[in-house]
C-alpha positions in Angstrom: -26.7 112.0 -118.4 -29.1 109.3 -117.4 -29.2 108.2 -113.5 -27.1 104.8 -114.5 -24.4 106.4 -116.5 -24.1 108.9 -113.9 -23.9 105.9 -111.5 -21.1 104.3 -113.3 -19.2 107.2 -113.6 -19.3 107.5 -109.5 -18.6 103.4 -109.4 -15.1 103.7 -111.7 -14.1 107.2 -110.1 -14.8 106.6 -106.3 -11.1 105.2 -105.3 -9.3 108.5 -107.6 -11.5 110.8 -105.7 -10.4 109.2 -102.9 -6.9 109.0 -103.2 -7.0 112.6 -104.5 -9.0 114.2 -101.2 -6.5 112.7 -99.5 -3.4 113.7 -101.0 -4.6 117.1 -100.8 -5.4 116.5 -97.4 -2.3 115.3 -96.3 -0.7 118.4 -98.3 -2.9 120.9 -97.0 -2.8 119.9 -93.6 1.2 119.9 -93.8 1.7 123.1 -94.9 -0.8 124.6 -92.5 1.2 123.3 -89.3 4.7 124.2 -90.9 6.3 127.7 -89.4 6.9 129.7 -92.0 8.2 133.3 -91.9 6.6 136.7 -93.4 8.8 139.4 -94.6 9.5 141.2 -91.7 11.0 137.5 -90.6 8.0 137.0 -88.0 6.7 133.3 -87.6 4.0 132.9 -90.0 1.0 130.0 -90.4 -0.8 129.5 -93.9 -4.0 129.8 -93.9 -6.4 126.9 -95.4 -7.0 129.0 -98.7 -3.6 129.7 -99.6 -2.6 126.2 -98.3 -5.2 124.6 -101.1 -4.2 127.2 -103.7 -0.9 126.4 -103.5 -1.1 123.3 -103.5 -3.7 123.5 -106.2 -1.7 124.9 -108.7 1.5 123.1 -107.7 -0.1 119.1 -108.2 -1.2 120.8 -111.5 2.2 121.4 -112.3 2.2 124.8 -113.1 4.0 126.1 -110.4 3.1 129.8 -110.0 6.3 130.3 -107.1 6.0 130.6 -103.7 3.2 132.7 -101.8 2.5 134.2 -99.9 6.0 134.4 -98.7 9.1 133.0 -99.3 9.0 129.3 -98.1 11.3 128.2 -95.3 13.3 125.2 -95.9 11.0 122.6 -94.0 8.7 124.2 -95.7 10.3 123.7 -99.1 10.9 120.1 -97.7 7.4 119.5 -97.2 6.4 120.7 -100.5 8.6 118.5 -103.0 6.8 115.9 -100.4 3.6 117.2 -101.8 4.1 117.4 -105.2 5.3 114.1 -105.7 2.5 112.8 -103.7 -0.2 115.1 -105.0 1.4 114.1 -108.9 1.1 110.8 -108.6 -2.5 110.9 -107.2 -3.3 112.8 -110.3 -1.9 110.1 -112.4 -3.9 107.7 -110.8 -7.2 110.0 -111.6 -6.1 110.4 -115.3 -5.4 107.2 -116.0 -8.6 105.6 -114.1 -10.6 108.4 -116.2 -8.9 107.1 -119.5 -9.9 103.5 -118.8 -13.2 104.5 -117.7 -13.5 106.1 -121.2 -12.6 103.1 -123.2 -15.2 100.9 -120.4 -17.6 99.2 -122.8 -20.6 99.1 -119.8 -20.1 102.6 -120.3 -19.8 103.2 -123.5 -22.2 100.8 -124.0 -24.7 103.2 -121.8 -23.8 106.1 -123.6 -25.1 104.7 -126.4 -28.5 103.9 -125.4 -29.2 107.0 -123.9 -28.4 108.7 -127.2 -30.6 106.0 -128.5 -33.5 106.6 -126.6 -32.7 110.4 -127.1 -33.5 109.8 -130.9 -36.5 107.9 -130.3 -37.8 110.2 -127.8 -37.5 112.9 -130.6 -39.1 111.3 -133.0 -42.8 113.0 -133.8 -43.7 111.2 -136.7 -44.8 107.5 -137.9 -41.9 105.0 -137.3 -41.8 101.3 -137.3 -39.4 99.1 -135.6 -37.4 96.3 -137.0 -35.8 93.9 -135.0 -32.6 92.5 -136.7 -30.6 94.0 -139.8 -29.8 92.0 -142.9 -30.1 92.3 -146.8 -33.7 92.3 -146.3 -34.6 94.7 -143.6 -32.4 97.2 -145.2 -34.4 97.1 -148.3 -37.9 97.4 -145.4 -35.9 100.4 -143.6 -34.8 102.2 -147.6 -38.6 101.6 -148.8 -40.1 103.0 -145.5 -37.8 106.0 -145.5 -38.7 106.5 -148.9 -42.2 107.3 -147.7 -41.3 109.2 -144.8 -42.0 106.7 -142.4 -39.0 106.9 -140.3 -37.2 103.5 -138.5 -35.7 101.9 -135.6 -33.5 99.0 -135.1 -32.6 96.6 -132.4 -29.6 94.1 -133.7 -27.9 91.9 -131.3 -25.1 91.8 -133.3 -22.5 94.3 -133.1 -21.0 93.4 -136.6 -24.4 94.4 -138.5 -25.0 97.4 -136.3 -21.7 98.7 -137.9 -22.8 97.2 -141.4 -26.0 99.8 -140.8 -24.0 102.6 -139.5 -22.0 102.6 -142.7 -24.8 102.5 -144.9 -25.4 106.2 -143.9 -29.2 106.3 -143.6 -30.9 109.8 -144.7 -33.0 110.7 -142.3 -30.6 109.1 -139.8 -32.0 105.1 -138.2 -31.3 104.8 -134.6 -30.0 101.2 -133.7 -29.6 99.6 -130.4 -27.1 96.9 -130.1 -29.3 94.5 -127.8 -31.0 91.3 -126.6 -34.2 91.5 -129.2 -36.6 89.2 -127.2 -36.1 92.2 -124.3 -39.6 94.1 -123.1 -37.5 96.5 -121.8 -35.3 97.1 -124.9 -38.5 97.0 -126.5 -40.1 99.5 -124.7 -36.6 101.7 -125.2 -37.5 101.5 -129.0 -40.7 103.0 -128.7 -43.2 100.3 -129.0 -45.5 102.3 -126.6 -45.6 105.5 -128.1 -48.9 106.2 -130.3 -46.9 107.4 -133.5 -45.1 103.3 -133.4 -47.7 102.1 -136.2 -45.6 98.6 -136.9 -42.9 95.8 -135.9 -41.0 94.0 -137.9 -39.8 90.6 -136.7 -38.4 88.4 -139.6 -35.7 86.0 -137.6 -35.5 82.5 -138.8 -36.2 81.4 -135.3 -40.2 80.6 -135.0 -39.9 80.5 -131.1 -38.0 83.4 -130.7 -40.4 84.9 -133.3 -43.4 84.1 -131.4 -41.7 85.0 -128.3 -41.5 89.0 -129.5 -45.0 88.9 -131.0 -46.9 87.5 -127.4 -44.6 90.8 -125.9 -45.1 93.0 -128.1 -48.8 92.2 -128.3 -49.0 92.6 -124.3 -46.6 96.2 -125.0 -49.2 97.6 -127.8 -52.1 95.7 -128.4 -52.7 98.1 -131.4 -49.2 97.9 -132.9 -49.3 96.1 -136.5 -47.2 93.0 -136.1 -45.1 91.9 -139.4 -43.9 88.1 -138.5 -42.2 85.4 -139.9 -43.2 81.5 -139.6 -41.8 79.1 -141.6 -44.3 76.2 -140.7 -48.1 76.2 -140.8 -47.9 75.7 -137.1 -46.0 78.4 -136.5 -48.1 80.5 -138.4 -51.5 79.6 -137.0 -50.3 80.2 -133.6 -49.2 83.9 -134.7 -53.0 84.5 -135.7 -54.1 83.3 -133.2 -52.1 85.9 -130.4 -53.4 88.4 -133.3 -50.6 89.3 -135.6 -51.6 91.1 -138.7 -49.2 89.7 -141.5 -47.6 86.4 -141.0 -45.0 86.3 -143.7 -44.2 82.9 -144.6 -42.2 82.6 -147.3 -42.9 79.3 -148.9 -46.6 79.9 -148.6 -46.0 82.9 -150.2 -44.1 81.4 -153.2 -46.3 78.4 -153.5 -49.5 80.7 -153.8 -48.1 82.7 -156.5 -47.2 79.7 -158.3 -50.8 78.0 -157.7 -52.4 81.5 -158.8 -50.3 81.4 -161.9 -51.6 78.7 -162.8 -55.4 79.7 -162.5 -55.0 83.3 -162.9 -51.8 85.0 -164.3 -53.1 88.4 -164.8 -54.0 88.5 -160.8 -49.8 87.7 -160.5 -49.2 90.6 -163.0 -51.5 93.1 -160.9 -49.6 91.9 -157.8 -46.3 92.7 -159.4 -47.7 96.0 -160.3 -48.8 97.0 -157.1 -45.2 95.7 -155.5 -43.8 97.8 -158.4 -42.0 95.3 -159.7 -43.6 95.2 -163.5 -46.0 97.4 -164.9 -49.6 95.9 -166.7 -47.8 95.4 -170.2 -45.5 92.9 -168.8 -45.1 89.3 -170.2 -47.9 86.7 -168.3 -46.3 83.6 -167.4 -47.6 80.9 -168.8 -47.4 77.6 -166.4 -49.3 74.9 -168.9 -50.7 71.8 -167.8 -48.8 68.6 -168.0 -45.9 66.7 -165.4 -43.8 69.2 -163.2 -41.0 68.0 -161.6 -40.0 69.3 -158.3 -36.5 69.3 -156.8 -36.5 69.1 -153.0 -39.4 68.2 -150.4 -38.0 70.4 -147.9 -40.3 72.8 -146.7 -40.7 74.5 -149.8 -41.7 71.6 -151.8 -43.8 70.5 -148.9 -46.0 73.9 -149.6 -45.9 73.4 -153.3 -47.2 69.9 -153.0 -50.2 71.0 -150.7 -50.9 73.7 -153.4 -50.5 72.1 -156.6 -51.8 68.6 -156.1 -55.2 70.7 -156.0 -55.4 71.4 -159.2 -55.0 68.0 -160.9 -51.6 68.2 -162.1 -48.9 65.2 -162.2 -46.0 66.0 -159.9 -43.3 64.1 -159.3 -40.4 64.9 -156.5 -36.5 64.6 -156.4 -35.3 64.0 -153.0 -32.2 63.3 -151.7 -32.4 63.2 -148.2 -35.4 60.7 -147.0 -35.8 62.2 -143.4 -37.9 65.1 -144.9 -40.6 63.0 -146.3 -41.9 62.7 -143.1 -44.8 65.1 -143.9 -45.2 63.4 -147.5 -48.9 61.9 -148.1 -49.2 59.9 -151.4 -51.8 60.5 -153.4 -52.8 59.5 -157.3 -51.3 62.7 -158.5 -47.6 62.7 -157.2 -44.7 60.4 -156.4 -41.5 60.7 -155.4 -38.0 59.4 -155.9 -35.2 59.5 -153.9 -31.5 60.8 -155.6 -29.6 64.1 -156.3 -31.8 66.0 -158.4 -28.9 67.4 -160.0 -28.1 64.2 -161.8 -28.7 63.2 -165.1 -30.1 59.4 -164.8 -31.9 60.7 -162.1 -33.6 63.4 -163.7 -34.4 60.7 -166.7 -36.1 58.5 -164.4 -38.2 60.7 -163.2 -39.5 61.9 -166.5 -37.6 65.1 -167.9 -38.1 64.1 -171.5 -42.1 64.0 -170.8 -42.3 66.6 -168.7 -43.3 70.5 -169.3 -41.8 72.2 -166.0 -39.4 71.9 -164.0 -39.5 73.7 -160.4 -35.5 73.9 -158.3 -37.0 74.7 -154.8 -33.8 73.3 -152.9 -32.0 76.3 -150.3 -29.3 76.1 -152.2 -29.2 78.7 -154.9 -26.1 76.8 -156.6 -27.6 73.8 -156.8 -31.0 75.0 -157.7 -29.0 76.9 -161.3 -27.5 73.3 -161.8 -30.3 71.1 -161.7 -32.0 73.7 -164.3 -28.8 74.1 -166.5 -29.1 70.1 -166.7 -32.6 69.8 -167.1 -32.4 72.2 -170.2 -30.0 70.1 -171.8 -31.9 67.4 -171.5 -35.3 68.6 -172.6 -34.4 72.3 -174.3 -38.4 72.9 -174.3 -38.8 72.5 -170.5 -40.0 75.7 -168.3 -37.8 76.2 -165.7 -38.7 77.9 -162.2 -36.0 78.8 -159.6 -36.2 79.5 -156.0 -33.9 82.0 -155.5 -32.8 81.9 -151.6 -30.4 85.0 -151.6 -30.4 88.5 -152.9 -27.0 88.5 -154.2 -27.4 86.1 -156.7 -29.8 88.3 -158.9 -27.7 88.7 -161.5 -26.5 85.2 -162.0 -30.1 84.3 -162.0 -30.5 86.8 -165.0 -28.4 85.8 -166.9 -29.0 81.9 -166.3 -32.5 82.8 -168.8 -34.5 81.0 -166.4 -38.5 81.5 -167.3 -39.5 82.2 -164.1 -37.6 82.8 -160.7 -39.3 83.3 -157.1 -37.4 85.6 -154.6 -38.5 85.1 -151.1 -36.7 87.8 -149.8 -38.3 90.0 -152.3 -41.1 88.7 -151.7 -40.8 89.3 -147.3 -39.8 93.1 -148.5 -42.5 93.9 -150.4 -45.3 92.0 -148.7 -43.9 93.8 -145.3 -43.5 97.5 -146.5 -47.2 97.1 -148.6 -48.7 95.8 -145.3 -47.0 98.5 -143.2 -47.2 101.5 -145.6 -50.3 100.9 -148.1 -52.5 99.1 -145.8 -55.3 99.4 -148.4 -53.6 98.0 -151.3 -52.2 95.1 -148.8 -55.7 94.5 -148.3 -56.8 94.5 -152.4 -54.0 92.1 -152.8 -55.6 90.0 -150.3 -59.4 89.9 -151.8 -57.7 90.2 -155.3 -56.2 86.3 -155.1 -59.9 85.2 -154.6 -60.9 86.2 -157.9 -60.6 84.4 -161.2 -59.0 85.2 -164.4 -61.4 86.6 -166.2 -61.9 89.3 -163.5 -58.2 89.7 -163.5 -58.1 90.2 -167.0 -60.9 92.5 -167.1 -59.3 94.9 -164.8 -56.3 94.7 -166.4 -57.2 96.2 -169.5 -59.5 99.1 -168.0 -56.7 100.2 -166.1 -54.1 100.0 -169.0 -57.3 101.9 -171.2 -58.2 104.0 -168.6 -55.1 105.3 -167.3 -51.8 103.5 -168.5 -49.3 100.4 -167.7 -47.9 101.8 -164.6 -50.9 103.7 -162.8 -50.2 105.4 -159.5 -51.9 104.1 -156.5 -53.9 107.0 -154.0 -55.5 106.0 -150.7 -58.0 108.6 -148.8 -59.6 108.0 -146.1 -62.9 110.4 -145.5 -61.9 112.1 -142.3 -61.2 115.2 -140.7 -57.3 114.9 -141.4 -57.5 113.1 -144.8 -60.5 114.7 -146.2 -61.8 117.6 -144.3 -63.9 118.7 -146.9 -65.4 115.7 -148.2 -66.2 114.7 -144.3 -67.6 118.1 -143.5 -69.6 118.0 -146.3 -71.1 114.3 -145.0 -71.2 115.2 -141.4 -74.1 118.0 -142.5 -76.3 114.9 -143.4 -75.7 115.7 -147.3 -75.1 113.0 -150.1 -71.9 112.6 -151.8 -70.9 109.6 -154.5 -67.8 108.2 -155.2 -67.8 109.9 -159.0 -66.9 113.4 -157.4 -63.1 112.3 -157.0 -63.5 111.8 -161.0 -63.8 115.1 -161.4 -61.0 117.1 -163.3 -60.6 120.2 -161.8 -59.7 122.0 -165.4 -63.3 121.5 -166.7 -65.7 119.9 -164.1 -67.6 118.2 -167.8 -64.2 116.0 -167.9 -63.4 112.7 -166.4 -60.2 112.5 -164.9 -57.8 109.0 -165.1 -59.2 107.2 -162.4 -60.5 103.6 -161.4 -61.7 102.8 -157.8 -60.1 99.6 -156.8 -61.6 98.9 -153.4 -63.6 100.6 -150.4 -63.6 99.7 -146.8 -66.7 100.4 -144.9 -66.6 99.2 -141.2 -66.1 95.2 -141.9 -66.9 95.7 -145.2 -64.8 95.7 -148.5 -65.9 96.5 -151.9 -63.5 95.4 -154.6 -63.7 98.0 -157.9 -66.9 99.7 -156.4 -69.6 101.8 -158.8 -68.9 105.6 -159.3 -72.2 106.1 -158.2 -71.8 104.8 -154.7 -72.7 107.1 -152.2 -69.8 107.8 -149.7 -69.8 107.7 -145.5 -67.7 108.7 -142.8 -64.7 107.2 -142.6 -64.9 105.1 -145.4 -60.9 104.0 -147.0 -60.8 104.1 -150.6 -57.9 103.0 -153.1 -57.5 104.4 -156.3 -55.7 103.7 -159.4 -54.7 107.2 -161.1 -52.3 108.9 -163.0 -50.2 112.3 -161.6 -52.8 115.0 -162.6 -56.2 113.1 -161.5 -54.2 112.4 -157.8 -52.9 115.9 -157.6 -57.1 116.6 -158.1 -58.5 114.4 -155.7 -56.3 115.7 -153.0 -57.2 119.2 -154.1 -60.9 117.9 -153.8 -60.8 116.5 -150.8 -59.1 119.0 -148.7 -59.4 122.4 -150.1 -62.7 124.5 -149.8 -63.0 126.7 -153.4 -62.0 123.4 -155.1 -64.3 120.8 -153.6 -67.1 123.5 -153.8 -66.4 123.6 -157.8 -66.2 120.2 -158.2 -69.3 119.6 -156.5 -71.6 122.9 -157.7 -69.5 123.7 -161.0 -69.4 127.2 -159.7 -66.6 128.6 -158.2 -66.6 129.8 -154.3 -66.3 133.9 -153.7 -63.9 134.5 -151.5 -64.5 137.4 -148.5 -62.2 140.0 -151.0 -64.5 138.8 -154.1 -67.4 139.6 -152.0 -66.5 143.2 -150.5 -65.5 143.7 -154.1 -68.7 142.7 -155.7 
């Protein structure tokens, strides 16, 4: 029990204790200067033992008779006296007790010290994520699924039940509490070396940037995953140093601007997320008028992103007051009216147009305007903006060509950042390149490997790769092409292609098997089952590295006593 639970035990309970001393004391103290008479009928005093044992047993109601004589009748007098008194003193203990119980400060109390309990216990890598909703849950189940364990702070009490009955395995501790608090922060472990991230993903950009500057100044080495929903916003959490700024509508309107120039970078991105696997359909986004429904934020990004590449846009707004940030140019225009109707949608060119994009924050209106659009022009190629998770299937079956999920998006951009920092980081340099290079890696994976390759990070240290280190640390040369090298027969390749390398401030994107290795150098590779199960053998155990690097196979000591 902590020092302030103990401390609000003492607060409730004072005034019982009290009124309990001294009904006992009163008691006591009666029964001590009452004559009472032995059994040779000589007067008799209690002592203070047998005075407070009586007594004890008697407020208790359990009434053991009298001792350790017979009482006289003043005596008897005094004692109904006491027991009524005593009684009703206990009364008032139990009941103050009860209601102490039910006290939410206490309860309250009880909870975070059971809370930092859990924290205090926990040995491995954990993240915390502040706030619990559709799309946390999915962070926390990904995380746990690579035993990365989680904490939450929610400051509402309704979603801290909604967590408790989802019945986490391993078990998530949650704190019902002020997020924006250093010292709730600090309760959730944001200090302690195995805390590798943060998740903040509120709505709120000031109370967003509020919990990165703190928990910045708490662990100036904790990865920060934030939200901004302005450029702003999102400038200003680079700038205090966070490491992933997860804006959704940038998000959305860079996978729809790389679309265009490079679909097969999209379909390596939905790979990684593990959403698709290389065979998938491309989308095709072909050249020609798009109309866009809504200049909210969302169509504020898209505007910014597709005017760049020459193509004729024209926006359906409804409400004028968010064409504040508009700037006309030669390739858009916009007109003001409900997107979802008919004349409007004439007017601004459906029968001449090749896409249509619904980016409103309505998910009901966004499946209207498309349903209206297709009548209209059947041909079109609709894109959705899907704003909540549980409209998936209504989105499915709505045959829309192509749909955008921010949430989906948050979750996997957050838990690739978080968990498979090296891939985060391919995805990163990945959207730079073209589509030839896209295309080209595409195809040596699906050749070299399959549609759905695994992804294995090592990093050449003394934890990750003990051997492979050792071996560097004696001044020898190694090259990337030993972690190739099928363990079965050392003259075979195994299913393999290096996607990147990190060197210091350097990165190498699909690097040369003949590349010599260094210290500490982070390396991602695409693989199937058998060539990962091989490369871990290689990098950490002895009589395997030492064939795949001499073809021979190691004596052991036994081997050698033998011999």
């Amino acid at each position: 029990m902590s020092n302030s639970t103990l401390w609000i035990v003492l607060l409730r309970m004072r005034m019982p204790f009290i009124v309990i001393i001294v009904t006992y004391t009163i008691a006591i103290t009666g029964l001590l200067l009452i004559d009472g008479v032995d059994d040779k009928g000589n007067v008799y005093h209690m002592s203070i033992f047998d005075a407070y044992y009586f007594i004890t047993y008697t407020a208790t109601t359990i009434g053991f008779g009298e001792t350790p004589y017979a009482f006289t009748y003043p005596q008897r007098m005094w004692v109904s006296f006491s027991i009524y008194l005593t009684v009703l003193g206990w009364f008032y203990g139990i009941g103050t007790l009860v209601s102490l119980l039910q006290d939410k400060v206490l309860l309250e109390e009880l909870r975070r010290n059971k809370f930092r309990r859990n924290v205090k216990d926990i040995r491995q890598s954990f993240i915390i994520v502040l706030g619990y909703n559709n799309i946390t849950s999915e962070i926390i189940k990904k995380a746990l699924s690579y035993d990365i364990k989680t904490v939450v702070i929610e400051s509402d009490e309704s979603r801290v039940n909604d967590l408790l009955l989802e019945n986490f395995t391993p078990y998530v501790p949650v704190l019902l509490s002020d997020v924006s608090s250093p010292k709730v922060l600090e309760e959730a472990g944001i200090e302690k070396s195995n805390c590798k991230g943060l998740v903040c993903l509120f709505n709120d950009d000031k109370l967003n940037l509020k919990i990165a500057v703190m928990a910045k100044l708490l662990n100036r080495n904790i990865k920060l995953v934030v939200k901004a929903t302005t450029m702003n916003q999102g400038e200003n959490l680079e700038d205090i140093g966070v490491d992933i700024v997860a804006n959704p509508f940038s998000i959305i309107s860079k996978e729809i601007d790389v679309a265009f120039k490079a679909p097969n970078i999209l379909k390596l991105e939905k790979w990684i997320y593990k959403l698709d696997n290389l065979n998938a359909h491309t989308p095709n986004f072909p050249i020609g008028r798009y109309i866009i429904c809504g200049f909210g934020r969302m169509g504020n990004y898209l505007h910014n992103r597709l005017s760049d590449n020459n193509i004729e846009l024209v926006f359906i707004e409804i409400d004028e007051k968010k064409l504040v940030n508009y700037k006309e140019d030669s390739v858009s225009k916009i007109i003001i009216g409900d997107a979802d109707d008919k004349k409007i949608l004439t007017k601004a060119g459906i029968l001449e147009s090749v896409a249509i994009i619904a980016a409103t924050n309505d998910d009901t209106t966004n499946l209207s305007i498309l349903s209206s659009a297709k009548k209209l022009n059947p041909k079109i190629i609709t894109i959705a903006r899907e704003n909540e998770l549980g409209y998936i299937s209504m989105f499915q079956n709505s045959r829309i060509d192509h749909v955008f999920l921010p949430a989906n998006i948050l979750i996997n951009k957050t838990t690739n950042a978080l968990i498979n920092p090296l891939s985060d980081m391919f995805i990163q340099e990945m959207i730079t390149k073209d589509e030839a290079w896209a295309s080209s890696l595409v195809k040596r994976l699906t050749q070299t490997i399959d549609e759905s390759p695994l992804l294995e990070s090592i990093e050449i240290d003394n934890y990750d790769a003990p051997e492979i280190y050792k071996h560097l640390d004696n001044g020898e040369e190694l090259k990337l092409k030993i972690f190739r090298t099928s363990l079965h027969n050392r003259e075979l390749n195994n299913n393999v292609v290096p996607l990147a390398l990190i060197r210091g401030d350097e990165k190498y994107l699909i690097p040369d098997w003949d590349m010599p290795l260094e210290k500490n150098d982070k390396i991602l590779f695409a693989c199937d089952k058998y060539a990962r199960d091989d490369m871990q053998h290689i990098a950490q155990n002895i009589y395997e590295f030492y064939y795949a690097y001499s073809g021979k196979e190691k004596r052991t000591i036994l081997r050698r006593i033998l011999k």
